[in-house]
C-alpha positions as CSV (number, residue, x, y, z in Angstrom):
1,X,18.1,32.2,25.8
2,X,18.5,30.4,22.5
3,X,21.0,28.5,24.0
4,X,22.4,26.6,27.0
5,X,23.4,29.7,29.2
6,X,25.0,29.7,32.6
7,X,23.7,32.6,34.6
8,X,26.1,34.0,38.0
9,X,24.4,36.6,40.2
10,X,26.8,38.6,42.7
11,X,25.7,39.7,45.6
12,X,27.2,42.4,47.9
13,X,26.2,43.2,51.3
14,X,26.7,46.7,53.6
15,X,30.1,45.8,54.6
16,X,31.1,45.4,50.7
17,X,31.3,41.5,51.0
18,X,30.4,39.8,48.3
19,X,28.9,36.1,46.9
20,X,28.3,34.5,43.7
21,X,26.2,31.8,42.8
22,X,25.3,30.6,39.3
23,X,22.6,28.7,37.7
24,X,22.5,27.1,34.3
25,X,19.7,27.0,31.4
26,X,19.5,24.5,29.2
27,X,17.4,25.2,25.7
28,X,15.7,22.0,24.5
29,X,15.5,22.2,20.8
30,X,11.7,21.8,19.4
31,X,10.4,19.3,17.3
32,X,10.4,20.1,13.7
33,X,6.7,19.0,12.7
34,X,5.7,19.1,9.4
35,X,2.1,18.6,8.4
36,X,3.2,17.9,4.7
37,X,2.4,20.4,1.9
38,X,-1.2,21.9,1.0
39,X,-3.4,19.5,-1.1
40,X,-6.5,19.8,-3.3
41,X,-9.8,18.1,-3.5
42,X,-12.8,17.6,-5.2
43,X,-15.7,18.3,-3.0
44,X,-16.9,15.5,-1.2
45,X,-13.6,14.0,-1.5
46,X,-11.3,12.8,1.0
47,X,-7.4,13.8,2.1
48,X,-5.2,11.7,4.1
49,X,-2.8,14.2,6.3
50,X,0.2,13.1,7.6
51,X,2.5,15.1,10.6
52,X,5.9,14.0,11.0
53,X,9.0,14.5,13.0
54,X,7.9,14.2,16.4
55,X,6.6,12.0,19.4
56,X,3.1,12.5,19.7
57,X,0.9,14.5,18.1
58,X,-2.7,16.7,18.5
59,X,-4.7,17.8,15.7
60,X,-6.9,20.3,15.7
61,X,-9.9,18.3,14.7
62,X,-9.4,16.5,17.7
63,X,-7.4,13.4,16.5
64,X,-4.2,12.9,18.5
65,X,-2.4,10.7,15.7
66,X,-0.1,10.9,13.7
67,X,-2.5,10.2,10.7
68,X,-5.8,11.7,9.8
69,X,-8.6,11.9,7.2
70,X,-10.7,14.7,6.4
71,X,-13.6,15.6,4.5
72,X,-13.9,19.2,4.2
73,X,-16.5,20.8,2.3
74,X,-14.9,24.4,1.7
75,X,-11.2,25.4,2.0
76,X,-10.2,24.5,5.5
77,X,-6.7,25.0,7.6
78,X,-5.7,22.1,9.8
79,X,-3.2,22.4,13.1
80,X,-1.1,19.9,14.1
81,X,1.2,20.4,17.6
82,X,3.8,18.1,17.8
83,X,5.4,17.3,21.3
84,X,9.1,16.1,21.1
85,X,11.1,13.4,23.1
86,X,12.4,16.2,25.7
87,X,8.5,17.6,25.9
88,X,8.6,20.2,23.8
89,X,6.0,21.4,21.3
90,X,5.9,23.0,17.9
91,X,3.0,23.3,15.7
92,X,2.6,23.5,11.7
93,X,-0.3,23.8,9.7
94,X,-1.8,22.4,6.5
95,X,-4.4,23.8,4.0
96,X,-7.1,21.8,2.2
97,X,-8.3,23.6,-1.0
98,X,-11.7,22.0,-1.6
99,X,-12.9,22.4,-5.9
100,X,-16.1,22.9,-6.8
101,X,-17.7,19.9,-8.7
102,X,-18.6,21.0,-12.1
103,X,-22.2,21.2,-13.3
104,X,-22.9,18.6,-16.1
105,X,-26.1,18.7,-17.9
106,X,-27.2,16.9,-20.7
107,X,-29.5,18.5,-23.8
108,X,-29.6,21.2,-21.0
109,X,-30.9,19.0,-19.0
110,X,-34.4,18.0,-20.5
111,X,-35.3,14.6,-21.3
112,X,-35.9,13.7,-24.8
113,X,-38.7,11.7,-27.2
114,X,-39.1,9.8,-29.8
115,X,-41.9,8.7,-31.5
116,X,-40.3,5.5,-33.2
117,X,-38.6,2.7,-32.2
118,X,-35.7,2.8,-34.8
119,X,-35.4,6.6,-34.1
120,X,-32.3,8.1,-33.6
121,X,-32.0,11.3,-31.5
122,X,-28.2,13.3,-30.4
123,X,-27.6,13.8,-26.7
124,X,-25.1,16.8,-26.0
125,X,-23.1,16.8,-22.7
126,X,-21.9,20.4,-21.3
127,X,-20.3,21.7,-18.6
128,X,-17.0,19.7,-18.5
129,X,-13.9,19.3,-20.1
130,X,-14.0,15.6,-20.9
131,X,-16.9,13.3,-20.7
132,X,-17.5,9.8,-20.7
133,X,-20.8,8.0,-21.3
134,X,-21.9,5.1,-19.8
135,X,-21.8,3.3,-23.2
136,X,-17.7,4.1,-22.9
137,X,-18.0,6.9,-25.5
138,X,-15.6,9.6,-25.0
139,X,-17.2,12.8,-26.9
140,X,-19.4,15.4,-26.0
141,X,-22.1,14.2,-28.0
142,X,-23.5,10.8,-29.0
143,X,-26.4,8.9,-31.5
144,X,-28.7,7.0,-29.6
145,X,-31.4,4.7,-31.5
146,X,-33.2,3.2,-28.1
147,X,-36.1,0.6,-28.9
148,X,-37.1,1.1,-25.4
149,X,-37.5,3.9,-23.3
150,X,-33.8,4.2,-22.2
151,X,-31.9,6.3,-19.4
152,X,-28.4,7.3,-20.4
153,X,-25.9,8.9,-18.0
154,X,-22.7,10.8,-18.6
155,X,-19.6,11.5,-16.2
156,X,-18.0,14.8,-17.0
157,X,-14.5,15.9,-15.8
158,X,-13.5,19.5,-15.7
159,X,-9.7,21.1,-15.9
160,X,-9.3,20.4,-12.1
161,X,-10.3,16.8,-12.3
162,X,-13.1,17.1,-10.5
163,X,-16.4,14.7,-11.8
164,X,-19.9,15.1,-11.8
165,X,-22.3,13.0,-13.4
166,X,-25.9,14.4,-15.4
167,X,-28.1,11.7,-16.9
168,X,-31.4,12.2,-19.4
169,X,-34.7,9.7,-19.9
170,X,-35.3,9.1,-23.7
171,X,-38.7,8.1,-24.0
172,X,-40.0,6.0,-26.7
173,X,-43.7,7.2,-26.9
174,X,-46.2,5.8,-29.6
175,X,-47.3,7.7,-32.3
176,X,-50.9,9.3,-32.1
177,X,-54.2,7.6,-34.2
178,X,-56.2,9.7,-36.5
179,X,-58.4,9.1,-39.1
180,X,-59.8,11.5,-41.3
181,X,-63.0,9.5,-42.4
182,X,-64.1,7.8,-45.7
183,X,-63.6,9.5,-49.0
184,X,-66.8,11.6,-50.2
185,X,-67.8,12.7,-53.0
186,X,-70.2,15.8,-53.7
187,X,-71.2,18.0,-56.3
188,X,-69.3,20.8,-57.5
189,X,-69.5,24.1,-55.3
190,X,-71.2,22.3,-52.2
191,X,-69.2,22.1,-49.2
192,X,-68.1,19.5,-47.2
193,X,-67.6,19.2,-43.5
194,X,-64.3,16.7,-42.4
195,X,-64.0,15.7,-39.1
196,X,-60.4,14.2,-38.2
197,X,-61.3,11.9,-35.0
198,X,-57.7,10.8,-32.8
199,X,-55.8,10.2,-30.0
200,X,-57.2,12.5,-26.9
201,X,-56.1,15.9,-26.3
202,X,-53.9,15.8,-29.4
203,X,-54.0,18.7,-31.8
204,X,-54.2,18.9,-35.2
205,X,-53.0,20.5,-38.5
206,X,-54.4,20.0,-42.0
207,X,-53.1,20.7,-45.6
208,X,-55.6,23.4,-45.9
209,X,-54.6,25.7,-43.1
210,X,-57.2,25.4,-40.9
211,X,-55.3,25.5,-37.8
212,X,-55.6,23.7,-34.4
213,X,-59.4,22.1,-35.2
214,X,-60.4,18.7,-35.8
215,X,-62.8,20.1,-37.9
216,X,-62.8,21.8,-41.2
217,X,-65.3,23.0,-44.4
218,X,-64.2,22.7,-47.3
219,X,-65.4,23.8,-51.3
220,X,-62.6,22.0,-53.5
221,X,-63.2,22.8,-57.3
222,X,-61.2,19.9,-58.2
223,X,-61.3,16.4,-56.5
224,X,-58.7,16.9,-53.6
């Protein structure tokens, strides 16, 4: 029954006698629990769930109060059964929609360098919506003129909210030696061997075209 019902029963024997007897059922109503609406999350964030309108409750992560935090890492349905004042149960159920966190990369993700202190060199965020560095700039891209080798770090925020955070090494590196030699001087149509002598597995380019060699001959017709 869906509600309080009284129930007779006749009985009639051989001799066509008869007897009643009755018995009632009450309905108890159930509890109304309500385990809130569906929420939304970042992943590796947290969500507080909440189950009202009854006496006790059991969730079906275990907890048995009325309050809970959860973690979730993918989209996840939580129970909660509800037991009312007059021992009755209901249950309800409550989804967490977990976001991926956006991939943020900086200069697509390679570190940069530069060979001056004084340099300047422009570091491009991507993969977010809206980015802040940690110098407190806002845009996409910023100038940086380290004097130091410098790590800078970005947090970028996608159209669900969700952050993630990239970061990028500019190095300052020193520039390489070389020398060339002394200045010579020979007699017109001989040829002349320069050797460029420099910082260790460097290469090298000259004027003349000569390609990846530290060394070259040369037969200038003029003084070069």
């Amino acid at each position: 029954p869906v509600v309080n019902t009284n129930y007779i029963v006749t009985v009639t024997d051989g001799n066509g006698c008869t007897a009643s007897a009755s018995v009632n059922v009450d309905v108890s109503p159930l509890p109304l629990v309500n385990a809130g609406a569906d929420k939304t999350i970042c992943r590796g964030g947290e969500a507080l769930l909440v189950a009202i309108n009854a006496n006790s409750y059991s969730w079906s992560e275990g907890p048995t109060t009325q309050n809970i935090k959860v973690t979730p890492t993918i989209t996840t349905v939580y129970t909660v059964i509800g037991t009312g004042p007059n021992g009755c149960t209901a249950s309800d159920d409550i989804t967490v929609f977990v976001n991926a966190l956006p991939s943020i990369s900086i200069n697509a993700g390679q570190n940069q360098t530069i060979c001056d202190a004084g340099s300047s060199v422009t570091l491009t965020a991507a993969g977010g919506s809206t980015y802040e560095w940690d110098n407190g700039s806002p845009t996409s891209s910023i100038v940086v003129t380290p004097t130091i080798t410098t790590t800078y770090k970005v947090t970028g925020t996608d159209a669900s909210s969700c952050s993630n955070t990239a970061s990028v090494i500019v190095v300052l590196s020193s520039r390489p030696s070389v020398n060339a030699g002394n200045d010579r001087t020979i007699c017109a149509g001989e040829t002349v061997v320069i050797e460029a002598d420099g910082t260790s597995n460097a290469t090298y380019s000259w004027n003349e075209g000569a390609g990846n060699s530290s060394i070259i001959s040369v037969v200038p017709a003029v003084t070069t």
